[in-house]
C-alpha positions as CSV (number, residue, x, y, z in Angstrom):
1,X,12.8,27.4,-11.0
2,X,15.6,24.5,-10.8
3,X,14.1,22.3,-14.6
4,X,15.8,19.2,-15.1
5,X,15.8,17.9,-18.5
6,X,16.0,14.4,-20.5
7,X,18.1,14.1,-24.1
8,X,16.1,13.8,-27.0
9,X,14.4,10.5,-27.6
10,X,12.6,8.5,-30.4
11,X,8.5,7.9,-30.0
12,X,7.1,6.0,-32.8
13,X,3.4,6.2,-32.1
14,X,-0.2,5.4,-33.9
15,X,-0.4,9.0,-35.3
16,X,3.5,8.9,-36.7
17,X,6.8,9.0,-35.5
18,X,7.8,11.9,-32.8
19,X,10.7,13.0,-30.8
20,X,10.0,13.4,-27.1
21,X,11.5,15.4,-24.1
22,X,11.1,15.3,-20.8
23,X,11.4,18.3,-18.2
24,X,11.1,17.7,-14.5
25,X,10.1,21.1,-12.4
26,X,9.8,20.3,-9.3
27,X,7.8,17.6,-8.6
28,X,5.9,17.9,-12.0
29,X,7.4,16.3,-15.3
30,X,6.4,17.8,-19.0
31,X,6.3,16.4,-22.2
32,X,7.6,18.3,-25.6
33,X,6.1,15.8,-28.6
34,X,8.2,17.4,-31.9
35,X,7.2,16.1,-34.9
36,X,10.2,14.8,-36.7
37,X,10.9,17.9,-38.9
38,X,10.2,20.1,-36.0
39,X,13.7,21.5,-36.0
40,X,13.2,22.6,-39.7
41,X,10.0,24.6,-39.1
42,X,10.1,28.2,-39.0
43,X,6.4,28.3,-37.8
44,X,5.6,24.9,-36.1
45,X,1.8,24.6,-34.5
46,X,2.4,24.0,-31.1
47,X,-0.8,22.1,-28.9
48,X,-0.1,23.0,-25.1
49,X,-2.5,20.4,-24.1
50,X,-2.9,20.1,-20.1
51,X,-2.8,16.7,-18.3
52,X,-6.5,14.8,-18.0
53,X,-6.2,11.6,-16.9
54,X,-9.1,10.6,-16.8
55,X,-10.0,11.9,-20.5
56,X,-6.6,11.0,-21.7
57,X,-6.2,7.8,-20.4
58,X,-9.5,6.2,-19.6
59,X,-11.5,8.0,-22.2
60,X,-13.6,9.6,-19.8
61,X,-16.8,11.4,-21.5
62,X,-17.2,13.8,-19.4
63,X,-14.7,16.5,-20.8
64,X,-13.5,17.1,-24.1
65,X,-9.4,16.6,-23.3
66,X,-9.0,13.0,-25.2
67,X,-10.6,14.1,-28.6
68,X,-8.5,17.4,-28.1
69,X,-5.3,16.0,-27.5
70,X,-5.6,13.0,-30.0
71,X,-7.1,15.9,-32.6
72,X,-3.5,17.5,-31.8
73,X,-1.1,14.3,-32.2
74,X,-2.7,13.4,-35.6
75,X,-2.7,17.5,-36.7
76,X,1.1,17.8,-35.4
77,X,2.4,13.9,-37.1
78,X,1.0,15.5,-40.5
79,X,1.5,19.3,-40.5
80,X,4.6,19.0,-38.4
81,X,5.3,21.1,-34.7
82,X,4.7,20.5,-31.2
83,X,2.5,19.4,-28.5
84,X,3.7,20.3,-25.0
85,X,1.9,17.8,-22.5
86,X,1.7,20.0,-19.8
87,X,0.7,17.9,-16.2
88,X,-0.8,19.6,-14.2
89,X,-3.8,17.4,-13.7
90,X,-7.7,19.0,-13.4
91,X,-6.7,22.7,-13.9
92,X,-3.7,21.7,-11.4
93,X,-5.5,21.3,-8.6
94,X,-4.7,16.8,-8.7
95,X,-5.8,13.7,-9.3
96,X,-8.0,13.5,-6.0
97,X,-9.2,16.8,-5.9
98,X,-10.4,16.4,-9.6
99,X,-12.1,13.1,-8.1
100,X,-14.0,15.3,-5.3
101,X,-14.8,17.9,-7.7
102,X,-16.3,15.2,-10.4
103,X,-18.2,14.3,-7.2
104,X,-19.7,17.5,-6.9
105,X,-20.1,18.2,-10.2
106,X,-22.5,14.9,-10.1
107,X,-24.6,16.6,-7.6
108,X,-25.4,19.3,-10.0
109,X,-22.2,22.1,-9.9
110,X,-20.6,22.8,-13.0
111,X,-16.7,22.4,-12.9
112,X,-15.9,25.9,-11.5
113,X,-18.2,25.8,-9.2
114,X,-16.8,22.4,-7.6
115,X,-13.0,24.0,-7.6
116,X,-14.3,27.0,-5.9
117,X,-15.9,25.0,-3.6
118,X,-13.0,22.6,-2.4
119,X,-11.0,26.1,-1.9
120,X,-9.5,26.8,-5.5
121,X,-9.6,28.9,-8.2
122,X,-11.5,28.5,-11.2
123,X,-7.9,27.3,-13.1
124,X,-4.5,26.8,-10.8
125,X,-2.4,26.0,-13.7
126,X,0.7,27.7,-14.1
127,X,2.2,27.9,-17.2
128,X,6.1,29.1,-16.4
129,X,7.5,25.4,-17.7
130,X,6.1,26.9,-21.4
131,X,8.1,29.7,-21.2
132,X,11.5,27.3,-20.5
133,X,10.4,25.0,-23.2
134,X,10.0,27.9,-25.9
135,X,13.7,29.0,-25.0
136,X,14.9,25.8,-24.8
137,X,13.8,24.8,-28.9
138,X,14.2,27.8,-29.9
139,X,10.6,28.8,-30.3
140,X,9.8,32.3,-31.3
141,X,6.9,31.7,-34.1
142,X,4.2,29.9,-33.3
143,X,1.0,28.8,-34.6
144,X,-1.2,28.0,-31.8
145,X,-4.0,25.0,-31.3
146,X,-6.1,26.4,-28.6
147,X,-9.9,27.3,-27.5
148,X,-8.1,28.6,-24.2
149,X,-8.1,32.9,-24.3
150,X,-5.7,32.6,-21.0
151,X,-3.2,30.2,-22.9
152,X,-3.4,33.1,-25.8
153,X,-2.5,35.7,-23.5
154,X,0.2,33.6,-21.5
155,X,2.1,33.2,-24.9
156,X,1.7,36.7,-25.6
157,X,2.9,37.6,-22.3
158,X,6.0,35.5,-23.4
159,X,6.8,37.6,-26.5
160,X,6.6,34.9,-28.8
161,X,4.6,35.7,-32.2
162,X,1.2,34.2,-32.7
163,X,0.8,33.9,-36.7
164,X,-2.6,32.0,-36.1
165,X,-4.5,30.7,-34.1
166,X,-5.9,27.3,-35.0
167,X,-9.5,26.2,-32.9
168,X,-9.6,22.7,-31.2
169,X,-13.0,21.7,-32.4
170,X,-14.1,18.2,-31.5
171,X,-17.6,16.5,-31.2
172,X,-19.7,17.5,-27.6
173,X,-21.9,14.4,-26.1
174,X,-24.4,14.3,-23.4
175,X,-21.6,13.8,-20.9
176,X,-19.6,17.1,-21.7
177,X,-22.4,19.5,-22.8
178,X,-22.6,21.8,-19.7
179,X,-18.5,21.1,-19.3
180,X,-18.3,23.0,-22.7
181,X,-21.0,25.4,-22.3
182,X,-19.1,26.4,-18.6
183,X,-15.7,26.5,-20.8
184,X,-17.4,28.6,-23.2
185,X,-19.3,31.2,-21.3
186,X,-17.4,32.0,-18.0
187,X,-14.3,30.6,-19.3
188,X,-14.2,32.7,-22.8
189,X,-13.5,29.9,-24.5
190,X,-13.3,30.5,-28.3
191,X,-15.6,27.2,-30.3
């Protein structure tokens, strides 16, 4: 794993003022959003929020990843800690597979069922750029922003103490319904 890494930089947003930091692994390139105190947290909340274009950018309504990751940025510029935005678009299978898969999910599969059938697994994400982001700020306490049993586990795996973990609860619409049930109950999704 050959990361490549920006300085530290200034990101005055809507939610509050953040520093950000880029890494570069491969041919993917993560985000850390610290709040501004983040250095003097013991225990910062950390939001490892995975890439959604789609939801992030355009405001789709078909998934729950906008609310989630603006629920974060406003939780994080208040309470203080970090939100790793962590690209690897549609569960990391890409942009125009996630297209093909939204196509199939139109004709009536839910989302696992579409990745399954263009040839992937359920979730293709790998989460190894967490681990180098932990070491690199120093991050051994943690109180984590996640639905995601899988990103629980991961961070576990990692040796890095959970004191809490904090549910990422937004608003369901007609559009995202059978998303979240599907996230819920073959995901294990905690809501």
């Amino acid at each position: 794993m050959n990361i490549i890494q920006s300085n530290i930089a200034n990101l005055p947003t809507k939610y509050g003022k953040f520093k950000i930091k880029a890494y570069k692994d491969e041919d993917q390139e993560h985000l850390a959003i610290m709040s501004e105190n983040f250095q003097d947290l013991d225990i910062p909340y950390v939001r490892i929020h995975s890439e959604c274009l789609t939801g992030d950018t355009l405001g789709s309504l078909k998934c729950d990843c906008q609310n989630q990751l603006d629920l974060a940025l406003k939780f994080i510029a208040q309470e203080g800690g970090l939100v790793i935005y962590h690209r690897q678009e549609g569960r990391n299978i890409g942009l125009l597979n996630k297209v093909n898969a939204y196509a199939l999910q139109d004709q009536g599969r839910d989302t696992i069922q579409a990745n399954v059938e263009l040839g992937f697994n359920e979730d293709e994400r790998d989460y190894r750029i967490v681990e180098h982001i932990f070491k690199d700020l120093g991050i051994k306490k943690i109180k984590l922003i996640t639905n995601n049993p899988k990103k629980l586990a991961y961070v576990e795996s990692l040796g890095v103490d959970i004191k809490e973990r904090i549910p990422a609860i937004t608003k369901s619409n007609k559009y995202n319904k059978e998303y979240i049930n599907t996230k819920k109950e073959q995901m294990g999704h905690m809501f």
